[in-house]
Every structure is written in C-alpha cells, then in structure tokens.
C-alpha positions in Angstrom: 20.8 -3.2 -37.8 18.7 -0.5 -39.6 15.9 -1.8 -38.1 17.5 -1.6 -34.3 18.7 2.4 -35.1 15.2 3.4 -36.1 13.7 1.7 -33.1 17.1 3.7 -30.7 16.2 7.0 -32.5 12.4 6.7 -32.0 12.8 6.0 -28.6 15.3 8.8 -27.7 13.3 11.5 -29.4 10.2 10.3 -27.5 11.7 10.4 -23.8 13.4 13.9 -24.6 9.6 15.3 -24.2 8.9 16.9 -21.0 5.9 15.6 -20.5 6.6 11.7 -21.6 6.5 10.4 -18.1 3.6 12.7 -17.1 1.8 11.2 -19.6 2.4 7.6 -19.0 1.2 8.0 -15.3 -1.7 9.6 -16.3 -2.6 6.5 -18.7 -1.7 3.8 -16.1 -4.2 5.7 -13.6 -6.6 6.1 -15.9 -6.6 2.3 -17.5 -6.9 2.1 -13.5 -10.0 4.1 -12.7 -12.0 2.7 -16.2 -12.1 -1.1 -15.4 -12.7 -0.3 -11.3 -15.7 1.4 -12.3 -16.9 -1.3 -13.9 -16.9 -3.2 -10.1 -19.4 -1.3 -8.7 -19.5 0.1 -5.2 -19.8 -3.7 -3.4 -18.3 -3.3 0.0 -17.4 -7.0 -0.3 -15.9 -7.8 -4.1 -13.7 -11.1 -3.3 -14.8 -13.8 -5.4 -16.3 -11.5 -8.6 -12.9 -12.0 -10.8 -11.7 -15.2 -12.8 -8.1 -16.5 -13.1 -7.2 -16.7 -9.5 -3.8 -17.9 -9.8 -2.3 -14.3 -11.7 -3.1 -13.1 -8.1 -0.4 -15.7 -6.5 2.8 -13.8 -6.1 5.7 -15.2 -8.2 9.2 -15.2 -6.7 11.2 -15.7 -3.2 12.4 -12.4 -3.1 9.4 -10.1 -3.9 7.9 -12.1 -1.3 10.3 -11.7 1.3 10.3 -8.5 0.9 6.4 -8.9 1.9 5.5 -7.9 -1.9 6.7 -4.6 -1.8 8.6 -4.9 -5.1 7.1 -2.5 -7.8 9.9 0.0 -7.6 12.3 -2.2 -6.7 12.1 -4.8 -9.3 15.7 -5.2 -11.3 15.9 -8.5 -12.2 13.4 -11.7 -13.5 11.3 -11.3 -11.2 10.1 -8.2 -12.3 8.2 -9.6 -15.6 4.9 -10.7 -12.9 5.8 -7.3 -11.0 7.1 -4.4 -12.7 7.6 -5.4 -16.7 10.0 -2.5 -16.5 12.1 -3.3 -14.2 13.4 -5.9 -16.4 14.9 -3.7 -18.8 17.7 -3.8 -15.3 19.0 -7.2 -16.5 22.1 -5.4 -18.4 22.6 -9.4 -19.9 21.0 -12.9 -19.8 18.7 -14.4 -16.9 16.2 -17.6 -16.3 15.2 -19.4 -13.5 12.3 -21.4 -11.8 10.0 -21.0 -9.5 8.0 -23.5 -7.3 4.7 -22.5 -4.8 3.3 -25.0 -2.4 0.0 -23.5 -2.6 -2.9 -24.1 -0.2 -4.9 -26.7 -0.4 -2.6 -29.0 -1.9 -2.2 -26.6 -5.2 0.9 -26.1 -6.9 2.0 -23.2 -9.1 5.4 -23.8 -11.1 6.7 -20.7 -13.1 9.8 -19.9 -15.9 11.1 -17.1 -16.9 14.2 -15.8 -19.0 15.0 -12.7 -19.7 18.2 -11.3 -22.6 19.0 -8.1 -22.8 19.2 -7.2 -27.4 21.8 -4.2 -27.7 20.2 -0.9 -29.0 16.6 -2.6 -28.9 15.8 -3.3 -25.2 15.2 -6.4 -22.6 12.6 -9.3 -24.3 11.9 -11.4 -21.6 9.2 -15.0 -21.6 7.8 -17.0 -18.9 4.9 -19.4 -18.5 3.2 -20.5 -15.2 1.0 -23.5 -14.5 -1.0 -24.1 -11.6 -2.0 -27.7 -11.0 -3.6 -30.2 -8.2 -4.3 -33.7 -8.0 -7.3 -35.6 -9.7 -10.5 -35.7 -7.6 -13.5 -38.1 -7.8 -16.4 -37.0 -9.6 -19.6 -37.0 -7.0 -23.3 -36.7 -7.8 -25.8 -36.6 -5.8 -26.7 -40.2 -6.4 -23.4 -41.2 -5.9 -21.5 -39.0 -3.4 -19.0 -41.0 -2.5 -17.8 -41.1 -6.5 -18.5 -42.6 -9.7 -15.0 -43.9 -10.5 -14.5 -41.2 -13.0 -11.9 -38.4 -12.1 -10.9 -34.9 -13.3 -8.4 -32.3 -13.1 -8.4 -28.3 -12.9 -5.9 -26.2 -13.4 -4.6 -22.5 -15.1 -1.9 -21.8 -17.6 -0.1 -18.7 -18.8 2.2 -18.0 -21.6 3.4 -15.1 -21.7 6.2 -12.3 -23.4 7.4 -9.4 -22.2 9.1 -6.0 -23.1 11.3 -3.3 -21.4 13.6 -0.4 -22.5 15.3 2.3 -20.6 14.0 5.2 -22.4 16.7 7.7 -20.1 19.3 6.5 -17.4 16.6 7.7 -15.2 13.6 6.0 -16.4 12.3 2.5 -17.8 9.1 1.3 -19.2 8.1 -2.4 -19.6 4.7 -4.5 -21.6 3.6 -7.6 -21.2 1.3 -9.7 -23.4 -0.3 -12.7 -21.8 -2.4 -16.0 -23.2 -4.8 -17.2 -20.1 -6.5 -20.6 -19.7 -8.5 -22.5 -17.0 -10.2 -25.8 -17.0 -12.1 -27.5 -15.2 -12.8 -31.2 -16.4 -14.3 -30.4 -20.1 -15.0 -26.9 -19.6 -12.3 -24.0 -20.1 -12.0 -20.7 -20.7 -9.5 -18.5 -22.5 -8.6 -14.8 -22.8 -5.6 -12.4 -23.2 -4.2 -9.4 -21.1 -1.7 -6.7 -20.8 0.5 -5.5 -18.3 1.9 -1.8 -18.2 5.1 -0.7 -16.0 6.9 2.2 -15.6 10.2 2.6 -13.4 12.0 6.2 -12.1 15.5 6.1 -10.6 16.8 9.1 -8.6 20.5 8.0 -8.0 21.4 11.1 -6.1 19.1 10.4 -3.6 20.2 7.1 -2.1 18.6 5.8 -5.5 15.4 6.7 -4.4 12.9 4.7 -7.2 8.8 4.9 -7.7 7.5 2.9 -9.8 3.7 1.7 -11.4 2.3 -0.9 -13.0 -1.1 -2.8 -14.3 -1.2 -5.7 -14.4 -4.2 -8.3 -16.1 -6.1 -5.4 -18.3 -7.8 -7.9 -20.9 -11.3 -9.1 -21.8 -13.6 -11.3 -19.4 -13.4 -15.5 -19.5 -16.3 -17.5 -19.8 -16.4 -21.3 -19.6 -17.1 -23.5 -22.1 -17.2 -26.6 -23.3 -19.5 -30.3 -23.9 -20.7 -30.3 -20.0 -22.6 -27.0 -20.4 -24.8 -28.5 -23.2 -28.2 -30.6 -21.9 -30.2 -32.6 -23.9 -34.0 -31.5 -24.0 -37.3 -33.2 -25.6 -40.2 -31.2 -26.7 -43.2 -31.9 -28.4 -45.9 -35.0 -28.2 -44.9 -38.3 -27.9 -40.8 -38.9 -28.1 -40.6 -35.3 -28.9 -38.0 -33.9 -30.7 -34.3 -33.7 -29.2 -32.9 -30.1 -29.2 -29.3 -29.6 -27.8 -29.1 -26.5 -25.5 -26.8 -24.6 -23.9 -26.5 -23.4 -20.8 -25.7 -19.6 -20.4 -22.8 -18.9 -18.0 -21.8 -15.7 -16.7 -18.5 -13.7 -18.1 -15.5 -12.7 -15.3 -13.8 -9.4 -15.4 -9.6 -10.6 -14.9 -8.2 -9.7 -10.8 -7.2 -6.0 -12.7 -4.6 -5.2 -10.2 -2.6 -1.3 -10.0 0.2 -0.9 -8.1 2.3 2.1 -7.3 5.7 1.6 -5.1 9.2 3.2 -4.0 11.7 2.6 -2.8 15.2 3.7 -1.3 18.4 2.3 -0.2 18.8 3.5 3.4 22.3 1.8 3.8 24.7 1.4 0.9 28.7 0.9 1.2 31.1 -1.6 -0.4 29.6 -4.6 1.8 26.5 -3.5 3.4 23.2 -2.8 1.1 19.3 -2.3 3.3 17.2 -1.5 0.7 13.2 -0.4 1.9 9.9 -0.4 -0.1 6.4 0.4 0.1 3.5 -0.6 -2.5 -0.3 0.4 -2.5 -2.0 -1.7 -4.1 -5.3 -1.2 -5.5 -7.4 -4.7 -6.6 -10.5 -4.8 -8.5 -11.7 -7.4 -6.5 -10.7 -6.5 -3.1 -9.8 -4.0 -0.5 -7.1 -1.7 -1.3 -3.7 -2.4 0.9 -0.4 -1.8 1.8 2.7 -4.4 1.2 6.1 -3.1 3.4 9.5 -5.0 3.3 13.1 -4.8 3.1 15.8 -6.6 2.3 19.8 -6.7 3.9 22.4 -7.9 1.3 26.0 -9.0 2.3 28.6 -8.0 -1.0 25.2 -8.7 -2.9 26.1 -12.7 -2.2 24.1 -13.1 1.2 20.7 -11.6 1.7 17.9 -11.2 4.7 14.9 -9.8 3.9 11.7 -9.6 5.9 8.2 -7.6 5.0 4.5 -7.6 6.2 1.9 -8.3 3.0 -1.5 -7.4 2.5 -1.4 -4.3 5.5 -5.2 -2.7 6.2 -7.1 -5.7 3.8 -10.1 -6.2 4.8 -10.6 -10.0 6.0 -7.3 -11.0 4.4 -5.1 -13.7 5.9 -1.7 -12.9 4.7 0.4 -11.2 7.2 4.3 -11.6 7.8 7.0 -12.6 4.9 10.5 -13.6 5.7 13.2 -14.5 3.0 16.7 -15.7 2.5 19.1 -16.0 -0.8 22.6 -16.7 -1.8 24.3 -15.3 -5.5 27.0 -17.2 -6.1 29.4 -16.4 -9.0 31.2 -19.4 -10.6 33.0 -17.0 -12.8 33.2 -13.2 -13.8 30.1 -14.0 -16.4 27.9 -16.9 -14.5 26.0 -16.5 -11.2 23.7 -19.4 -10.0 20.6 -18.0 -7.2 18.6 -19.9 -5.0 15.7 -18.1 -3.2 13.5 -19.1 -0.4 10.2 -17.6 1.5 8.4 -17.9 3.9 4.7 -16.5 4.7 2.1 -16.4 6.8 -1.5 -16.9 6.4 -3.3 -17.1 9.3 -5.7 -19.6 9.3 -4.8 -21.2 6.2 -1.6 -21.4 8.1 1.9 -20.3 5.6 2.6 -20.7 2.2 6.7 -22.0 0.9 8.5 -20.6 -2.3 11.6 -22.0 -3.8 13.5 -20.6 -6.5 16.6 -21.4 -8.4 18.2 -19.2 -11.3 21.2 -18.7 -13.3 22.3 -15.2 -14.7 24.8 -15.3 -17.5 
C-alpha cells in the first residue's frame, strides 16, 4: 500500500505543473520528427519498413469507425491505438480479435485490461499473424521439392495507463517483435506513447496522440543465410560465411486525433472523429468515422480510412456491435467490420469480449 501512495503522490504533484501536457506533446512530436528524418526524402517509401503486421488495424470498432480512434479510444481497444485511452476501463476487460487478412493471412489478437486502485490500468495482449505452409521451389525444381515452410509475426506485449487529472490520461506500451520465415527470424523491441485530453463541457470534445513502434531495426537471421565456400588449391579449405542482410527501421507510425460527441441524450449517443496520421513509410493521411449508439447496447458506425494516401487501396469502413449486460457487473461484446480495399477487394473483423 506504501508503495501505491508514493506512486498517487508522485503522479499528482507531476500533472499539477502547468506545463506537464505541453511537455509531453512536445516529446511525442519530437520522437516523431527524429526517426522520419531518418527516411529520407523518397517520394515513394512503401516497402522500406519491417514487421508489416503492427500496421494491420486491431479491432471492429476502431475500424468501423474508419480508424479514426486515437481520441476516442476508451476501452481494450485502445492498447494498439491510444495506450491511454485505456486508463478509461474504470474495471476488468478481455476479449479477442480475429482478421481474415489478404491473401489468405490471418491475424488473431488478445487483450485484457484491470484497472489496480491508486496505481492505474495494466493492460496485456499478444497478436499472431499466420498463413498456411507453402512448397519450397528452386529453380531446378519449381514446381517443389516436397519440403514446406511457414512465415509468420508475433507480439507480446504490456501496457500502462493512468489518469494523471479528470481531464487528462497518459498510456506506454512495451512490445517483444518476431518474424520468421522458414529458419530465418528476426527480433526486436518497441514502445508506444499516448496521451488523451477530455473537455467535458464541450460536448466532451477529446484530442488525443500517440506513437506507436519506436524501437531498434530487425534483421534476419538464422542457418539459411550461411553458405559454404572452398578456397585454396586442390579441395581447398571449407570456410562458413555469412551473408550480410540489410537492417529495417519498424512502420514508426504518429497519430494525432479528436473527437466530439455531436448528439448525446439518455438514448441517443453520435460520436465523430478525425485522425492524421503520419507513417514513416508512407504518405501522410486522413482516417474520418463515426459511430451511432442506442442506450450504448446497439451501435452503427461507418468511416472512410486511409483519405488523400497516395496509391493506397483502403477506402470505406462500416461496423456494427451489440453490449449486452447479463448482470449489473458482466457485459459480453461482439463486434464486426467491414472494409474496403479496392482491388485487393475487403478485409472482415470479428470480435468477441467480456467486461467485468
């Protein structure tokens, strides 16, 4: 308990400054700026960053609401898009989430989130993207050579969040990253920053911020980078090498949102958001959405993600949910979404939770 108070008092003293907040925006934009310069001024950067699958949006509802969700985030969901919104859980929450990907790829992802008394929100999750097993091909034997392997990503990750005032909220996350590819894999860690504002008087108006994936590059490796080479006269001598492969910043992603409820009454609830989003592998954009709730049971929501990309394929988001409370303390969610994207025609999300 001693431990808990000195943590309640630290925090208190530290958001009575003035200048706290100011402060934290300034950091998030400048964490921002650092790693973008590292990109360079490529007019076309897709395909210069590792760990693809952080970039695949996690959750039915953030993506119904087109992704527009970084001042808006309040509940689970908010550990992959605001870390601070989760400090809004006020109790316990977990679900699951399920992503047919394109391509036949599959992205599952947990979370849980408990809310400690006088200490803040700690929150967990872990995502895996898998596919199926393909043949490997050589050039002498394209059509396979009966062997088969895998790829896929994992991340483990725990999270963070405290209101620091009524008003304002600020959330970490620590993440472990891996990718394989047959016997090669690579491995790094990252950070995610996020920072929440209410305004309750004004229709609780919210902005919010957040990095996400600030960490070191990945680099493969493993026994299939290493060739065997002879030198010298005769048989030579055998001399194991290995091949140099080329390090990959992490898809760095900043995002700034807000958002405001336009219509609030006992029954009726039409929240709107905005987020700019600023990759470090791609062209800046705009994610818009909304979402209509009926006695917070029965929600609509509908959004447009990815606005002004350049080249990008994502385009139109629709969503629907139902909360349903089996008592005063346990409410079970299910989530789904629907989007569109283009040519690689839509993507489907499914999610089931339980807050208690």
């Amino acid at each position: 308990m001693n431990t808990l108070n000195r943590h309640s008092k630290f925090f208190k003293e530290l958001s009575m400054k003035p200048y706290f907040i100011l402060i934290l925006i300034t950091f998030l934009f400048f964490l921002s700026a650092k790693s973008f310069s590292q990109i360079g001024a490529s007019l076309n950067k897709t395909g210069t960053t590792a760990a693809q699958f952080l970039k695949i949006g996690v959750g039915p509802r953030p993506i119904g609401m087109g992704g527009a969700y970084t001042a808006s985030a309040d509940d689970i969901n908010s550990i992959y898009w605001n870390p601070a919104g989760l400090a809004g859980i006020y109790s316990r929450e977990a679900y699951f989430n399920h992503v047919d990907w394109i391509s036949d790829v599959k992205l599952d992802y947990a979370g849980v989130g408990i809310e400690v008394p006088g200490f803040g929100t700690l929150g967990a999750s872990v995502s895996v993207l898998s596919m199926g097993s393909m043949l490997v091909r050589t050039v002498e034997q394209p059509e396979g050579t009966g062997e088969y392997f895998d790829a896929g990503s994992l991340l483990i990750g725990l999270t963070y969040a405290r209101n620091l005032t009524e008003e304002f909220s600020i959330g970490f996350n620590a993440k472990y990253i891996n990718e394989y590819i047959w016997h090669e894999s690579a491995t790094s860690f990252a950070f995610d920053v996020g920072t929440l504002y209410r305004l309750n008087f004004l229709n609780e108006f919210r902005i919010g911020a957040s990095i996400s994936n600030f960490g070191p590059k990945m680099q493969l490796a493993g026994r299939d980078i290493t060739q065997i080479t002879k030198a010298g006269a005769g048989d030579g001598n055998i001399i194991n090498t290995d091949l140099e492969l080329d390090q990959f910043e992490l898809p760095l992603i900043f995002r700034i949102g807000v958002a405001v409820n336009a219509v609030k009454n006992e029954e009726n609830r039409l929240t709107v958001a905005a987020d700019a989003v600023h990759p470090n592998d791609n062209s800046e954009h705009v994610n818009l959405g909304m979402e209509y709730s009926w006695n917070e049971i029965f929600f609509l929501r509908g959004g447009y993600k990815s606005l002004f990309e350049v080249g990008g394929e994502q385009g139109l988001t629709l969503g629907v949910g139902l909360y349903y409370r089996v008592i005063s303390s346990v409410q079970f969610k299910i989530d789904y979404a629907y989007e569109d994207f283009g040519r690689l025609k839509n993507v489907q999300y499914f999610s089931v939770g339980i807050k208690f």
